[in-house]
Structures are given as C-alpha cells and as structure tokens.
N, C-alpha and C positions, 0 to 999 in steps of 0.2 A: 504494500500500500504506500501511498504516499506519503511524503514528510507532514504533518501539519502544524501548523503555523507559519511566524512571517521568515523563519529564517530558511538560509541558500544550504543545502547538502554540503555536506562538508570536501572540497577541491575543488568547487566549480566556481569560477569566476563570477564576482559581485558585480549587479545588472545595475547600470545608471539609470537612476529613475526620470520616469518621460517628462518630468516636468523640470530637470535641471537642467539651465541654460548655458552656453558656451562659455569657459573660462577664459582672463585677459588675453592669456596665451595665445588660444584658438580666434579670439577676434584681430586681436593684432597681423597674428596670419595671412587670415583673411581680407584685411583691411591691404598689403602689401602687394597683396595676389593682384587686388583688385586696380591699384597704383601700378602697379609693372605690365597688366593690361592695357591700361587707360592710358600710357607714358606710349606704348606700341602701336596705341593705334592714332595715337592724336597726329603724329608725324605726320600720315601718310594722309589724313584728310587735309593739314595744312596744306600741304603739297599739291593736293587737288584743288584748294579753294583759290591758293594762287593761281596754278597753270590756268583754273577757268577764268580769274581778272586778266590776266596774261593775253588770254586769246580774245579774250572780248574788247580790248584795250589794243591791240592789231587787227581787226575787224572795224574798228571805228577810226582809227586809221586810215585804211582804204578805203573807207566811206569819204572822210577827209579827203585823201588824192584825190578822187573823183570830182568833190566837191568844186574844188580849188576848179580841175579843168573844167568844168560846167559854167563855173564862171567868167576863165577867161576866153571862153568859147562867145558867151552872151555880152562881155563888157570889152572884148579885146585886149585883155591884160588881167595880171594876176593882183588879188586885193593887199591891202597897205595891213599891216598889224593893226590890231587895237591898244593904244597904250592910257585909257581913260579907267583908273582904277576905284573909281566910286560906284558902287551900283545901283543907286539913285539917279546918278546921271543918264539922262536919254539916251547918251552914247555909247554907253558899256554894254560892251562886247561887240560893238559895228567897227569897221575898219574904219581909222582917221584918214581923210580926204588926203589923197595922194598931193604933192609928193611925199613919199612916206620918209617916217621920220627913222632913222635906224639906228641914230646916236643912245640910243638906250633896244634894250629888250622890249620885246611883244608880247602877246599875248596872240592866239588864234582869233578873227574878226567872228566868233561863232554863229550870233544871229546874224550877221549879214551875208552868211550859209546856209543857214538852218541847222545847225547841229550841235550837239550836245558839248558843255563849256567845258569838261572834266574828262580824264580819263577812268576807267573803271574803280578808282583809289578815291579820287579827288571827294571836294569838299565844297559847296556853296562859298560864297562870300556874303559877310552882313555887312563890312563896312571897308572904307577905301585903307583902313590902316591894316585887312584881314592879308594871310598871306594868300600867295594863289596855290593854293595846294592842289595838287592833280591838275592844273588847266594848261591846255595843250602850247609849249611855247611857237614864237612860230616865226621865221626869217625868210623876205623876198628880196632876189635880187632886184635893184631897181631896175633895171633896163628894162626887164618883163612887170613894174608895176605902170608903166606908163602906156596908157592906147596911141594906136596901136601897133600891138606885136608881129613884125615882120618875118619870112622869112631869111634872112640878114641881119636881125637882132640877135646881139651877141651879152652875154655874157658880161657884166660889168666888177662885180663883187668877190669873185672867184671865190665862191663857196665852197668849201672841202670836207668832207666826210673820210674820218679814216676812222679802223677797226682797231680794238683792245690791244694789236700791236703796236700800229702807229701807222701803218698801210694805208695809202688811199685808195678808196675804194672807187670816189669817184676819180675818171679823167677827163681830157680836155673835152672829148668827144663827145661824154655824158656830163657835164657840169651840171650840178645841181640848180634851179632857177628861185627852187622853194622847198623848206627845210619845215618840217611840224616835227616833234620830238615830247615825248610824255615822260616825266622823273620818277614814274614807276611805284614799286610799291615802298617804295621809303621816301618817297614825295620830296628828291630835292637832287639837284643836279648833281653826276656824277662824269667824270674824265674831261675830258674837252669841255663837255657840254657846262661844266664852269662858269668860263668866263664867254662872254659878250665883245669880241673884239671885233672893231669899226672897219679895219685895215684888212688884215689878213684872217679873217673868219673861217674856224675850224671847229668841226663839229663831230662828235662820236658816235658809233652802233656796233655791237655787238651780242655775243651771246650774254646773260646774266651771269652775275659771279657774287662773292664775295663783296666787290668794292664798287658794282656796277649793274645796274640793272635798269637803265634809260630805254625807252623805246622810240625809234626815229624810223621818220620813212620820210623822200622825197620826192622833186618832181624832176628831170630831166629833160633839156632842154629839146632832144630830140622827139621825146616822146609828145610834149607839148605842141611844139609845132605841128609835127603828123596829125593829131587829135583837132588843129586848128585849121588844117588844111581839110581834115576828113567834114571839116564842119561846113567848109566855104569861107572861112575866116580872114585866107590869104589871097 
C-alpha cells in the first residue's frame, strides 16, 4: 500500500511545490538570455531601417535629377539655389532670381520643383536660426543658370566630384552642371563636401563608411543638352 501522509518515500527526490516561484538566480538568467537576444537582433533591424532611408533618400534623388531637367527643359536653364532661411518668408525654398548668388551655400529651390525639402533623415525648420538638417544642398554652374542654354554653352565653374580616394570621377567631357548632395544619416557634411569653395569647387561621393556617408548625385552637361535637344530646346 501506499505511504500515507505528507511525506516523500525515503530516496526519492523532494518535489518543488507548484506554487514556488523562480529564485534571483533563475531570473537573472533569464533576464540575460533575454539581453543577449535582444543585443542580436537589434543590429540587424538597425541595418535594415537605414539601408530602407538609404534607398528612399537615392530615389528622391533621381526624382531631383529629373526635376532639375524638367525645368531646364520648360525655362531654358537650370534654377538659382535658395538661400532665404526664414520660413515665414514667401521665398523659402523658391530659387533666388538668377543671377545666382554662389558666394555662400544653397539650399535645393524645393517648391519651385515641387519636391520634398529633406532627405529621408531630415527635419522641418520652425525658424530662420533652425539648422537645415536633412535638406538637400545644392550647387549650379552659372553658365547653365542663365536662358538660354546653348548647344556651345560651356562649363564655367569647373565643378568636380571625386570618390573617398580623391579620384575624379567626373571629366572634362562629363562636367558636372548641377551638384544636389544629402548629409545623410548623421545630418552634416562629410569629406569634401565640407567646405563651400567659390574658386575651385570640389565635391564628394562614395560608398558609406565610418567617417562618410553623404549622398550626391548630379547632372552632366552632356546629358543635359541631349535631354534639351530631345525636347526642341536647341
């Protein structure tokens, strides 16, 4: 027959009763398990929430490129920056009336595009002393801001893009006419893209790295024309 009463047969291991709850030990555990997961998996969505700003931020871009020729298709030259940093003022974010001014930085002329003031990072502005975080910088040679653009309009500015090496990427043959460039997801200029030089203007693109992750695309003077010619332009 059986034992009776509360107690266990004598060798057989004492049963933890169902209602005793995990000791510090087993939650702290626990609680590590669930950190060394959480530390695994966080990376990899990081990774994915950039590369999607990433490509959405290179999509609105080429939205851009287009833009830009759309216009000088319809106005016979390409637009002046915007440098009106109040956004109260009627003029913020339209191009300032050519001749453009180039002795400072620009901004992209966005509403007198139609397109979005920021890249996928970026940030509104409330007042003229806000920074421009995310919004798309933006350099024209003059030659191509003035109507109109000839087949025999040359190149004034001698805009150059070189890569993380120091390579130019662009040459005489492609010279860059107009330069838009985004500061990416750490919102502030990085290599070349620096400084704002009047004279010999130099500008960077590459792949993302450590000390660099600006996104630049421009327009080429050949390609421009062709695009101005396919239109009846010239």
């Amino acid at each position: 027959m059986p034992a009776s009463g509360g107690r266990a047969p004598q060798g057989s291991a004492p049963r933890r009763d169902a209602t005793h709850g995990f000791t510090l030990v087993e939650l702290a555990m626990v609680l590590v398990i669930l950190a060394l997961l959480g530390g695994s998996l966080l990376v990899p969505v990081t990774s994915r929430l950039e590369a999607r700003d990433r490509n959405a931020t290179l999509e609105r871009l080429r939205d851009i490129q287009h833009a830009l020729t759309g216009f000088a298709i319809i106005h016979g030259r390409l637009p002046c920056p915007s440098t009106e940093p109040d956004p109260a003022s009627p003029a913020y974010g339209l191009e300032d009336g050519p001749p453009c001014n180039l002795a400072r930085e620009g901004v992209l002329p966005w509403r007198s595009l139609a397109m979005p003031a920021t890249d996928a990072w970026g940030r509104d502005r409330q007042s003229a002393a806000d920074e421009w975080a995310g919004h798309w910088r933006y350099r024209v040679d003059p030659a191509f801001s003035v109507a109109p653009i000839g087949a025999a309009t040359a190149p004034s500015a001698r805009l150059q893009i070189r890569d993380h090496d120091g390579r130019r990427i662009t040459t005489t043959d492609s010279q860059a006419v107009a330069i838009v460039w985004s500061s990416g997801a750490n919102l502030r200029a990085d290599g070349d893209n620096t400084s704002h030089a009047s004279a010999t203007p130099s500008y960077q693109a590459g792949e993302p790295g450590a000390d660099f992750d600006d996104l630049l695309a421009w327009i080429g003077r050949p390609l421009l024309i062709a695009r101005l010619a396919q239109a009846g332009r010239l």
